[in-house]
PLY file of the C-alpha trace (Angstrom):
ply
format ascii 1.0
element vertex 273
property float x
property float y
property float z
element edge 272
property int vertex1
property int vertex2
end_header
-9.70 24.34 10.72
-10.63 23.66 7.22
-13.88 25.20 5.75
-16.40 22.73 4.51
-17.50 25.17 1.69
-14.25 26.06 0.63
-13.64 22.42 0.87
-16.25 21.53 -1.61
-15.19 23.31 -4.15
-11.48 23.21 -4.27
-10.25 20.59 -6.93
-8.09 17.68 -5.81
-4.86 17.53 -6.75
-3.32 13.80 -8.43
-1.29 13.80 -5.17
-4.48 13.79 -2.81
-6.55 11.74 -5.29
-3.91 8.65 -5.14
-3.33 9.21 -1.62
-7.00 8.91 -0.79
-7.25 6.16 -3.52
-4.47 4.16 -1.54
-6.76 5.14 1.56
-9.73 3.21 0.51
-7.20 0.27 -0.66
-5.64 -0.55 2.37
-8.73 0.56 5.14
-11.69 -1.40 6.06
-15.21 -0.20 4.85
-16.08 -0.24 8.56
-13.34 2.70 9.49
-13.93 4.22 5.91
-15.58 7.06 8.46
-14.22 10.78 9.81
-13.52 9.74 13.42
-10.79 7.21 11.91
-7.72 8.55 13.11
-5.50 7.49 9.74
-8.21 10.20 7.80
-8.34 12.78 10.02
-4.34 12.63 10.03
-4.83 12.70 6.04
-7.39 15.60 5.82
-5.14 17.72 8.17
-2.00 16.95 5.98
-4.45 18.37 3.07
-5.91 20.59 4.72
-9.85 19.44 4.40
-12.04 17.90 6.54
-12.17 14.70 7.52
-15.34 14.05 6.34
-14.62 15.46 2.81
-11.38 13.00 2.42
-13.63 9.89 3.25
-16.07 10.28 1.26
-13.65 10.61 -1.43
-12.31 7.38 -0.69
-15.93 5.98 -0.39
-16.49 7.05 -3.52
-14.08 4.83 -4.81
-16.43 1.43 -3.68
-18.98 2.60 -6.40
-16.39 1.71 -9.33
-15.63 -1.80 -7.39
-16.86 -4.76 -9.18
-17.28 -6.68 -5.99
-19.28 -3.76 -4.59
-21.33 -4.02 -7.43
-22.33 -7.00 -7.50
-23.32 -7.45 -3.71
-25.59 -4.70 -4.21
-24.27 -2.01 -1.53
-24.67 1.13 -2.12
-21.94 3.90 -2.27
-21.84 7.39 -2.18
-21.72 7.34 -6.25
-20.04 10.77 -6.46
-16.67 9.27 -8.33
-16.02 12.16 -10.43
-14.15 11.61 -14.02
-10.52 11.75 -12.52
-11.64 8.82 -9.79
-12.97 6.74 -12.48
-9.88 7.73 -14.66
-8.01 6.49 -11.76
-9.79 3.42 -11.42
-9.23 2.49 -14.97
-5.30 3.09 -15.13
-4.90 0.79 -11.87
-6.84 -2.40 -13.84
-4.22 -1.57 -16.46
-1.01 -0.96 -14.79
-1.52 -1.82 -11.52
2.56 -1.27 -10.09
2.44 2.12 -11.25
-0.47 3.05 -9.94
0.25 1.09 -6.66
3.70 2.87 -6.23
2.55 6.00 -6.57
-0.14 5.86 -4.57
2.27 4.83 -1.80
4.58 7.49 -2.05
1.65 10.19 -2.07
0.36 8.85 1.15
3.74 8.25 2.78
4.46 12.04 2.03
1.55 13.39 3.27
1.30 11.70 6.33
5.04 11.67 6.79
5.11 8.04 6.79
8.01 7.98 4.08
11.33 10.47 3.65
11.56 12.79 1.07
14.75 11.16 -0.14
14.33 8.07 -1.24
17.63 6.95 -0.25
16.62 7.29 3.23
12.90 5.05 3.07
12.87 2.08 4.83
11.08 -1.35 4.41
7.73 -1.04 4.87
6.38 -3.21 7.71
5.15 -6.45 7.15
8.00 -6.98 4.25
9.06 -10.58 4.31
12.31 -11.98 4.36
11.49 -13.79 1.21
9.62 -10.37 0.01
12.96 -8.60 0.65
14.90 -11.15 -1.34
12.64 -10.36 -4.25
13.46 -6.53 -4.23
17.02 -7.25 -4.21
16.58 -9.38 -7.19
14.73 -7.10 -8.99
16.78 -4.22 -8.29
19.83 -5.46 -9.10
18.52 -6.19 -12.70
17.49 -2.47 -12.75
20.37 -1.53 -11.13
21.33 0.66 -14.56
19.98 4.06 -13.81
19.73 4.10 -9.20
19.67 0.95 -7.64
18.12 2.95 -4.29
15.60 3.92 -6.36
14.18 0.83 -7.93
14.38 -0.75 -4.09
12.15 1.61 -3.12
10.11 1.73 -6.17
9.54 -2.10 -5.17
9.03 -1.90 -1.75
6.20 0.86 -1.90
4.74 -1.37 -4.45
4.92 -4.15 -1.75
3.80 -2.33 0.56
0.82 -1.17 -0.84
-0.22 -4.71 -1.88
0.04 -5.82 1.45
-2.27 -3.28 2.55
-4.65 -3.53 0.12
-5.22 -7.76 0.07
-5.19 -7.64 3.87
-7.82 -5.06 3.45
-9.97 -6.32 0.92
-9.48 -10.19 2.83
-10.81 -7.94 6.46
-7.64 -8.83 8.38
-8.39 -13.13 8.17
-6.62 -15.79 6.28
-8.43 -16.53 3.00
-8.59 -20.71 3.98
-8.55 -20.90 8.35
-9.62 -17.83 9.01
-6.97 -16.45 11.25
-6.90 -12.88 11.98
-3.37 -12.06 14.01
-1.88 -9.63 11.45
2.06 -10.68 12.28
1.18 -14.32 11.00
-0.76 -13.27 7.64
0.85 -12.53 4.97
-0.27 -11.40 1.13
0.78 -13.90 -1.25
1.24 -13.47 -4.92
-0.86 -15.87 -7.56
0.94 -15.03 -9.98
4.76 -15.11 -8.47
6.39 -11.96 -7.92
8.88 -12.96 -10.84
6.51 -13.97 -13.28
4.67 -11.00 -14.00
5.87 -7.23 -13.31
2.35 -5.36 -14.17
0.52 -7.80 -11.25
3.17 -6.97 -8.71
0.55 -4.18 -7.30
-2.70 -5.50 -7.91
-4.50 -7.08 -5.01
-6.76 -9.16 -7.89
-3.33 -10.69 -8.12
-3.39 -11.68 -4.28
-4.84 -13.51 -1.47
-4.33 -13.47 2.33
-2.84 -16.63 3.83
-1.31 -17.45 7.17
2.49 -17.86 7.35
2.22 -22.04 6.39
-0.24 -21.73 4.09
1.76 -18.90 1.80
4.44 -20.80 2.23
2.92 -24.03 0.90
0.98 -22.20 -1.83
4.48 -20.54 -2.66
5.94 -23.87 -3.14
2.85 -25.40 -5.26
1.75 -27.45 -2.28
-1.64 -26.30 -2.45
-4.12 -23.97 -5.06
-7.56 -23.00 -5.21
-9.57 -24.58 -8.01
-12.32 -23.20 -10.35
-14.66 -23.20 -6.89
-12.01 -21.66 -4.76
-11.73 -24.82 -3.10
-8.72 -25.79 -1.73
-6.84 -28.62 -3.53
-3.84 -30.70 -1.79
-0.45 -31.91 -4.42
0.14 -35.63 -4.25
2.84 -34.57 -1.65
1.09 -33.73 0.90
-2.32 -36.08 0.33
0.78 -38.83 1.17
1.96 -36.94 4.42
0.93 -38.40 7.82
3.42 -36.05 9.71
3.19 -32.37 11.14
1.72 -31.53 7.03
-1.70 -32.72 8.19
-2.06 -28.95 9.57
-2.57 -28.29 5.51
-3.92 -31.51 4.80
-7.24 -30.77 6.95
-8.18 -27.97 4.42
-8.10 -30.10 1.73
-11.44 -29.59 -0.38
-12.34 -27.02 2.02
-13.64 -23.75 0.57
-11.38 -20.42 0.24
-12.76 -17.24 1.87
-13.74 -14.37 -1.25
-12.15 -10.81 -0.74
-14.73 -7.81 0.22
-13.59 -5.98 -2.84
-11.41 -6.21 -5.91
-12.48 -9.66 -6.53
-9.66 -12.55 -7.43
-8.40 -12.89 -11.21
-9.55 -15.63 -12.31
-6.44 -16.18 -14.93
-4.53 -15.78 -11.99
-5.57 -18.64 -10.35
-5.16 -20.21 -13.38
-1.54 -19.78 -13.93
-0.70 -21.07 -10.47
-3.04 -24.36 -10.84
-0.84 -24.73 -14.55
2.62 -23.47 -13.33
2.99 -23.26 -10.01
1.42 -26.48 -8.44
2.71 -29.76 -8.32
-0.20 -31.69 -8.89
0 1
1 2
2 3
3 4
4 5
5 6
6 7
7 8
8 9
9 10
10 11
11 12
12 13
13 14
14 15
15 16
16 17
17 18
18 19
19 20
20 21
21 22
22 23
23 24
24 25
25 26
26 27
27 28
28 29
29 30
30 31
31 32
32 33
33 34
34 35
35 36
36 37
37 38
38 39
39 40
40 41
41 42
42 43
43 44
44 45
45 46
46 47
47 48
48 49
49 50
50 51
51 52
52 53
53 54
54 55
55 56
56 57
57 58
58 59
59 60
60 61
61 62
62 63
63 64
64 65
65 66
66 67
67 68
68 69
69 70
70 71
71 72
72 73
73 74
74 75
75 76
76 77
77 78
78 79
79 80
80 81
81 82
82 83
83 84
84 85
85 86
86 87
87 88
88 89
89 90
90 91
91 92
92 93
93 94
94 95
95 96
96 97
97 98
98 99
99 100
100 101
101 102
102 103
103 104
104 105
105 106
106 107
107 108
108 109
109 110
110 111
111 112
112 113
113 114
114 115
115 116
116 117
117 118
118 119
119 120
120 121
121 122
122 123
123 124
124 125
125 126
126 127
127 128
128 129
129 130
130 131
131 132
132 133
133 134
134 135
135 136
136 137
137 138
138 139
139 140
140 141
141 142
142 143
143 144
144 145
145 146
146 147
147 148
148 149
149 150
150 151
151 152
152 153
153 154
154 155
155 156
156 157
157 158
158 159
159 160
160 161
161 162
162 163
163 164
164 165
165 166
166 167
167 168
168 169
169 170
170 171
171 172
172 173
173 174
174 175
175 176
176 177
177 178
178 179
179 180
180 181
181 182
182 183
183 184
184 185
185 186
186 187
187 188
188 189
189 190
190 191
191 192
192 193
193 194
194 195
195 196
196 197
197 198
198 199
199 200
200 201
201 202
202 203
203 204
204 205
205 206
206 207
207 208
208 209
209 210
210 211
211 212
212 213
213 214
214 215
215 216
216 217
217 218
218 219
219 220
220 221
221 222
222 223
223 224
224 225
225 226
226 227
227 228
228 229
229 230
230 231
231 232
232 233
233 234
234 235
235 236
236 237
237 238
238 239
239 240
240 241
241 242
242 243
243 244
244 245
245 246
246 247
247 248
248 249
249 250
250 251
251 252
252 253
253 254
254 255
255 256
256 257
257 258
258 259
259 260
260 261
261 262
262 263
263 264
264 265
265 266
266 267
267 268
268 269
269 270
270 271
271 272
């Protein structure tokens, strides 16, 4: 059993600090406590207490914006190295996201050692998995096994964290069965390698609605509305399931917050209009 003093006082190493950073990413504030079995499986592969490995990830809600600006209140103990953190992931998001991943996954055992042995994370899409092909093959130059799972820890922590920060329900209906949601990109996958990880970069939509924001059949405007393309404002067929939303407004995320030049891109290059 850990000891709470000793606890306190021993430094955290960059391995436990991204692994509790990815913690607070991909849980809900309401199991961001030490009876959630996910942190007390984390403090034991530490070796601290439960209680000293959430609060740690608490402390990460006092350096989010969106936390901020609602007004509730966090633990405030981020120490230099959380907000240090906190900083590099606004700035290079992937790198931060994939090794946040891999932290966690060896800790809790949830990845191999090898990377040649890792598997796809669960909730990869078809169309996901089609991506990390593509990319690695283009990095293909120095371990093509590596760069696939570079990607796919980088997916899979993205995942996590916009179905986190969107509390497990589709940003526009409001669905909440987690094998229909997915988390789309704004900014496509392809378009832009340092928002690949960054859940500003994302929002949670059902299976048809990624799909049709995918394909610039729908975007969010300046109000997070939801606007329809000329092709589907036309449809009278099965479509009307996306044409009811029309002008109906999107659901915010509980932390991060969306980039707005995100949302921009995808009004400008993605949508048909």
């Amino acid at each position: 059993m850990p000891d709470v003093k000793n606890d306190a006082r021993r430094e955290w190493t960059e391995r436990e600090q991204l692994a509790a950073f990815r913690l607070y990413c991909a849980t809900p504030f309401g199991r961001l406590h030490a009876r959630n079995p996910a942190i007390i499986a984390l403090a034991r592969a530490m070796g601290r207490t439960p209680a000293a490995v959430a609060m740690k990830a608490c402390n990460f809600a006092s350096l989010d914006p969106v936390q901020q600006a609602r007004g509730i209140a966090a633990l405030g103990n981020a120490s230099t190295a959380d907000k240090a953190l906190w900083h590099r992931f606004a700035v290079e998001a992937d790198q931060v996201a994939a090794a946040a991943e891999d932290a966690y996954g060896r800790l809790t055992g949830a990845v191999e050692a090898d990377v040649e042995g890792v598997a796809t994370p669960e909730g990869i899409t078809d169309d996901d998995e089609a991506r990390i092909l593509e990319w690695a093959a283009e990095h293909a130059g120095s371990s093509e096994a590596v760069a696939r799972v570079r990607v796919r820890r980088i997916q899979s922590f993205f995942r996590a964290a916009v179905l986190a920060a969107y509390e497990g329900r589709c940003a526009i209906t409001g669905l909440d069965i987690p094998e229909l949601l997915t988390a789309a990109h704004i900014v496509p996958w392809n378009a832009d390698v340092k928002r690949r990880g960054d859940p500003r970069n994302g929002i949670c939509l059902n299976a048809l609605h990624d799909r049709a924001f995918d394909r610039g059949l729908i975007t969010l405007d300046s109000e997070h509305r939801v606007v329809l393309s000329s092709v589907l404002r036309r449809s009278r067929g099965p479509e009307t399931l996306l044409v009811a939303y029309g002008g109906a407004p999107a659901r915010l995320p509980a932390r991060f917050g969306v980039e707005e030049a995100a949302l921009r891109y995808h009004r400008e290059h993605v949508f048909l209009g």
